[in-house]
C-alpha positions in Angstrom: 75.1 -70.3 86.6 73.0 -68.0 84.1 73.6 -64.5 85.8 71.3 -62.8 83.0 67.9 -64.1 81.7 67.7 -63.8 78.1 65.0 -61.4 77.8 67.2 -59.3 80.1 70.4 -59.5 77.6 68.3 -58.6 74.8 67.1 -55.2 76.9 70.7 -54.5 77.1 71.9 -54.5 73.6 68.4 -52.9 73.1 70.2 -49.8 75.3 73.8 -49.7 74.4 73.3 -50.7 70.7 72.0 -47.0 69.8 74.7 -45.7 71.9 77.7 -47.1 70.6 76.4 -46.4 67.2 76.0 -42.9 67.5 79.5 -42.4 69.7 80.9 -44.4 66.2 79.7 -41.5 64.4 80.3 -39.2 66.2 84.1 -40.2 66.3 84.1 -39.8 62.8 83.6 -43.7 61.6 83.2 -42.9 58.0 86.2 -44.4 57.4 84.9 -47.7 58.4 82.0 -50.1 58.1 79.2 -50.6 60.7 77.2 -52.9 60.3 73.5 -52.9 62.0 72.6 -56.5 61.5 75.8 -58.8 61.4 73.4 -61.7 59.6 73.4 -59.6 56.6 75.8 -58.3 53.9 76.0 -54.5 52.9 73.7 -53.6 50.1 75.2 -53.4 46.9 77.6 -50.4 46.6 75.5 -47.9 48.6 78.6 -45.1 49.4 78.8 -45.9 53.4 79.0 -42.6 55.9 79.1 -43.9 59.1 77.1 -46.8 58.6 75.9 -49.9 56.3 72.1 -49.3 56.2 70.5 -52.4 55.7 67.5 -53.1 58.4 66.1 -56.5 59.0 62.2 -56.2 60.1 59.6 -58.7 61.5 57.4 -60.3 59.3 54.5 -59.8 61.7 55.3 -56.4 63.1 57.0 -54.9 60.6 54.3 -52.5 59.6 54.9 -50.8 63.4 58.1 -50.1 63.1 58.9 -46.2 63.6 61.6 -44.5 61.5 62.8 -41.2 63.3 64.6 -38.3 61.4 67.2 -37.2 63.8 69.1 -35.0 61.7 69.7 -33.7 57.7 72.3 -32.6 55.8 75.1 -34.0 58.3 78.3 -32.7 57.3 80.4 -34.5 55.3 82.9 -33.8 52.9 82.6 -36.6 50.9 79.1 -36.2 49.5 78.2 -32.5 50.4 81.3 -30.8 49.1 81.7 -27.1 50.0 80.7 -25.7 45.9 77.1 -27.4 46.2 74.0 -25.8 46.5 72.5 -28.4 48.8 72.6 -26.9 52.3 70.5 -24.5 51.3 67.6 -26.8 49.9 64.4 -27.0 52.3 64.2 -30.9 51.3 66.6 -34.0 51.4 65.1 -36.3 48.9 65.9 -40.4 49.1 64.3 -44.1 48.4 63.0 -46.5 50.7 62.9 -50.0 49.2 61.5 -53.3 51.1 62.4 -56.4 49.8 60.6 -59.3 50.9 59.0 -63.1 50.1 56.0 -62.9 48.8 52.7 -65.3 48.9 54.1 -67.6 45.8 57.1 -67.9 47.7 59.6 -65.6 45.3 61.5 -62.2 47.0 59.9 -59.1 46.0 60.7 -55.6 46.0 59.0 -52.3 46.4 60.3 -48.6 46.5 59.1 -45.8 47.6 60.5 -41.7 47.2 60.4 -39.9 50.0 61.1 -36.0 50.9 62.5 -35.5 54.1 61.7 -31.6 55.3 65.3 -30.4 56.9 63.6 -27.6 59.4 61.3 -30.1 60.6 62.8 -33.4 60.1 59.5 -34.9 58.9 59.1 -37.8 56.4 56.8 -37.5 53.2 55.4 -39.7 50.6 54.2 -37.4 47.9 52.7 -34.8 49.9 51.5 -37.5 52.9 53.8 -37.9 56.2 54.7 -41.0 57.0 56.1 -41.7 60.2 56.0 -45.9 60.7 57.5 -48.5 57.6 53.3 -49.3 57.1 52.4 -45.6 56.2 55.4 -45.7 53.9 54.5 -48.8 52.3 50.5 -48.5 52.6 48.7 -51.3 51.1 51.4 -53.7 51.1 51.1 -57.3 52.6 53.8 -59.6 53.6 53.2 -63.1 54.4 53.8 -64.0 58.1 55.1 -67.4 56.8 58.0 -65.9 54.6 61.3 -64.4 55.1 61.7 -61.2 57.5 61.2 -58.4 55.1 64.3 -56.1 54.7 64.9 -52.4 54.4 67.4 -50.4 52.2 67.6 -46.6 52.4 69.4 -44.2 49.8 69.4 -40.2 50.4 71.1 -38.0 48.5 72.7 -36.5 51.2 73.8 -37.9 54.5 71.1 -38.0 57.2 71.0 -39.0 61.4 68.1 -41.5 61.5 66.7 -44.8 63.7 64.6 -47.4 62.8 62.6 -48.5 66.0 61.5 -51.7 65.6 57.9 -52.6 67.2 59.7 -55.7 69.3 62.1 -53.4 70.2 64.4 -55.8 69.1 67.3 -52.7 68.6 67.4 -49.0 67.4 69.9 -48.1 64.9 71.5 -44.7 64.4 73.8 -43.7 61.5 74.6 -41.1 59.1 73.9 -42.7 55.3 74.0 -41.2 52.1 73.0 -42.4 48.7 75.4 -43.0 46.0 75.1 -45.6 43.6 72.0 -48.3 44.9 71.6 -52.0 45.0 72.0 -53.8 40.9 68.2 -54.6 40.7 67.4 -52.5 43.3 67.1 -49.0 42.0 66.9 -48.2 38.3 69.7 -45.9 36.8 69.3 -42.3 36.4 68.3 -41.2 32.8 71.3 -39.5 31.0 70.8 -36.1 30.3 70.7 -34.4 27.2 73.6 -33.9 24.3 73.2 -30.0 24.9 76.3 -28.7 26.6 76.6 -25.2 27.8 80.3 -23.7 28.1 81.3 -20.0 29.2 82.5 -17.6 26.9 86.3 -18.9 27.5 85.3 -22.3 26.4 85.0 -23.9 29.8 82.3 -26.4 30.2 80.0 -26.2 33.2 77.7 -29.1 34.7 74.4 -29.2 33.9 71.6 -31.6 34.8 68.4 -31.8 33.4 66.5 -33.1 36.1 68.3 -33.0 39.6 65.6 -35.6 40.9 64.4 -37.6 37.6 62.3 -40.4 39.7 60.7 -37.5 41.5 57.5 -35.7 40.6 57.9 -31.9 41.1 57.2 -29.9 44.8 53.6 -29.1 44.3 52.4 -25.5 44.7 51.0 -26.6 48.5 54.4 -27.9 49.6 56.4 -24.9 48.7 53.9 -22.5 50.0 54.2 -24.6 53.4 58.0 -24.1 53.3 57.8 -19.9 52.3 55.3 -20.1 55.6 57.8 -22.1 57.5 60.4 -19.3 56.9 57.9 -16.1 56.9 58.4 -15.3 53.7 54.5 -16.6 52.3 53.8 -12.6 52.5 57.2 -11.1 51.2 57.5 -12.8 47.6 55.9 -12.8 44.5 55.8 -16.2 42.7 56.7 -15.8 39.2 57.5 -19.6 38.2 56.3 -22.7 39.7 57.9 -25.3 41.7 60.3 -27.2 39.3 63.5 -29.8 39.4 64.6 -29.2 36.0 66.5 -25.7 37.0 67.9 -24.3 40.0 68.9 -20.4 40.6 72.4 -20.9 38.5 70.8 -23.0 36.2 68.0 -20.5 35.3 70.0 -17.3 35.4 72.9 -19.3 33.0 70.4 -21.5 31.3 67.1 -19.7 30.7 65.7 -22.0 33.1 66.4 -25.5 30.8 69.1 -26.8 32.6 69.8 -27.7 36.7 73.6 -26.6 37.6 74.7 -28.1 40.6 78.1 -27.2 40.9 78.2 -23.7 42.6 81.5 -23.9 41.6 80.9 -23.4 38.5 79.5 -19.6 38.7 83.0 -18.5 39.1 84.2 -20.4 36.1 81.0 -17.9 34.9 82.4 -14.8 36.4 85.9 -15.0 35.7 85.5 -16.2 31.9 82.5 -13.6 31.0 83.5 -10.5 32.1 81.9 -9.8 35.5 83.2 -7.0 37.8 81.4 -6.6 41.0 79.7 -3.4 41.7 78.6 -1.7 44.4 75.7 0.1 43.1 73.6 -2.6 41.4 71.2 -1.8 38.5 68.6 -4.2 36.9 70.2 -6.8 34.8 72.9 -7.0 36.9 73.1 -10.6 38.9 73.4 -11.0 42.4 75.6 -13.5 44.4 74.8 -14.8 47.7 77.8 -15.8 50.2 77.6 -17.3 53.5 80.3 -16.3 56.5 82.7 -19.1 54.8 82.2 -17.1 51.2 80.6 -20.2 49.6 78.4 -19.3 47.2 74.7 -20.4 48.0 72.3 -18.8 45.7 72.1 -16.0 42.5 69.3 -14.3 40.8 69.2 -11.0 38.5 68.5 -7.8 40.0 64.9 -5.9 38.9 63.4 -2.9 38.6 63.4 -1.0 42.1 66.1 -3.0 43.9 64.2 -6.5 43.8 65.6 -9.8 43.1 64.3 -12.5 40.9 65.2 -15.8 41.7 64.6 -19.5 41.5 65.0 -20.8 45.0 66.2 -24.4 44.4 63.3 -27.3 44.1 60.8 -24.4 45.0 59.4 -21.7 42.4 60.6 -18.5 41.0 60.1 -15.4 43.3 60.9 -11.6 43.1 61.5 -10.0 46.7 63.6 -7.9 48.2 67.4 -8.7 48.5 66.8 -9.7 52.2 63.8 -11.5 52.2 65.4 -14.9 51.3 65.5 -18.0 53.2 67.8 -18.8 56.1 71.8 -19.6 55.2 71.0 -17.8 52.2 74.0 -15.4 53.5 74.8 -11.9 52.1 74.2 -9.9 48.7 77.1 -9.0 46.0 76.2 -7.8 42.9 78.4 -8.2 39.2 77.6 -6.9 35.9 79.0 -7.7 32.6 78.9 -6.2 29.1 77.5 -9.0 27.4 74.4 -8.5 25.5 71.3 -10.0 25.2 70.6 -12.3 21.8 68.2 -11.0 19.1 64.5 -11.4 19.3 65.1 -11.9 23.5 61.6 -11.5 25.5 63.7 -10.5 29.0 66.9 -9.1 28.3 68.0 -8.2 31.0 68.3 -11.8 32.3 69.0 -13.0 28.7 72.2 -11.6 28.7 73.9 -14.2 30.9 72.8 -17.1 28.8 75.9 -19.2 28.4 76.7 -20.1 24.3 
């Protein structure tokens, strides 16, 4: 005797499915594989946290189907070590890419970059939120008559989500990250440059020269959004735009051409040229920013009158006061060195710290 209609089963795993999921994660399964849809393999050699990621849609319904940020930035060690600057980015940036059967009958692909907002949790496409898989992928059409289409997710840092499916089929939950994508699926990322920068010891620090290559830059809109977010739209003075190709380290130790973004890195700086910390900072002097732990989570160079200049990660450059800096940013230490400035420099004072 049946004791459960089918339709009632399918409620069930509809309810616990999510559940378990998230206790799995919770229990700290990034050791292990889960896999959301046991009909299909894990994606390529996507670095697993908690989860494979690989979501089987509808062909008919698929443009329904809801995906929820739950969380950003979810710790773990493994791809958010402690010397990176990431926690203290406004954004966690990923891919989105549908494969599918098109109308001749051959599987397709399409990708899409996204910009999750990590105070809000909201999904954008450019500067467009997106909240269902058919915003994401607007003006795409799968055939009813082909294969289900299927989703792949990278982020470049872990994230809680759920897909919710329009038949309700299930709701996955799982902390992902992205590492290395799909072959085929997601192009490699351009090598940078030959130029390497080392400190005056001969120690060579990591440089990028464009953190997020297959990303256009934050447009002015976005980052004023995120200053207004924080209340800071009336306490800073832009003095750069919104840019990927240099971070705070990397335009205090770079002149702005290169993205550092080992944090790690600026004590390799401080140790090897000559900085004491002071107590009674003067302009040209740099300043460090330390959370409670001590980890180092921004610099800039001290100005005229006690202000700071600073690039604040994928946003612009701003002066303001030591304080007025966003959230986790931590507490002010200053160092100053006795290294000078090369000849013919337009901004000395900032200059100075250029590595050789």
């Amino acid at each position: 005797m049946q004791l459960f209609s089918h339709a009632a089963i399918m409620r069930l795993m509809a309810f616990a499915l999510p559940i378990a999921l998230l206790i799995a994660w919770v229990s700290g399964c990034s050791e292990s594989t889960v896999q959301t849809n046991p009909n299909r393999n894990q994606p390529g050699v996507v670095s697993v946290h908690g989860s494979a990621f690989d979501v089987t849609l509808d062909a008919a319904t698929w443009k329904s189907a809801k995906i929820t940020i739950r969380q950003t930035l979810v710790p773990n060690g493994s791809v958010a070590p402690e010397n990176s600057f990431a926690f203290n980015e406004p954004f966690t940036s990923g891919k989105i890419v549908v494969t599918y059967t098109d109308a001749s009958g051959k599987v397709a692909k399409r990708m899409e970059q996204v910009r999750i907002d990590n105070t809000t949790r909201r999904i954008f496409r450019g500067d467009d939120q997106v909240s269902t898989v058919g915003q994401l992928f607007a003006g795409l059409e799968i055939p009813v008559t082909g294969s289900n289409p299927h989703l792949y997710f990278y982020y470049d840092y872990p994230v809680l989500m759920e897909v919710d499916p329009a038949d309700d089929a299930y709701v996955f939950e799982g902390a992902i990250s992205f590492s290395n994508a799909e072959p085929g699926v997601v192009e490699p990322e351009p090598q940078d440059s030959a130029k390497v920068y080392k400190t005056d010891s001969g120690r060579t620090v990591t440089t990028e020269d464009d953190h997020y290559p297959r990303e256009p830059d934050v447009s002015d809109s976005v980052a004023k959004e995120q200053l207004r977010r924080w209340g800071l739209l009336d306490s800073v003075k832009q003095t750069g735009k919104p840019t990927d190709s240099t971070n705070c380290a990397g335009w205090v130790f770079t002149c702005g051409k290169k993205w550092m973004p080992d944090s790690g890195d600026v004590w390799k700086i401080i140790k090897d040229n000559g900085y004491k910390e002071v107590t009674d900072p003067k302009p040209g002097d740099i300043v460090i920013y330390k959370d409670a732990q001590g980890r180092i989570t921004h610099i800039g160079i001290v100005r005229a009158d006690g202000m700071i200049e600073s690039k604040w990660g994928r946003l612009g450059r701003y002066l303001h006061k030591p304080h007025h800096v966003p959230p986790g940013y931590g507490k002010p230490c200053y160092y100053r060195s006795d290294r000078k400035a090369p000849d013919g420099s337009t901004d000395p004072e900032k200059d100075r710290h250029t590595l050789k």
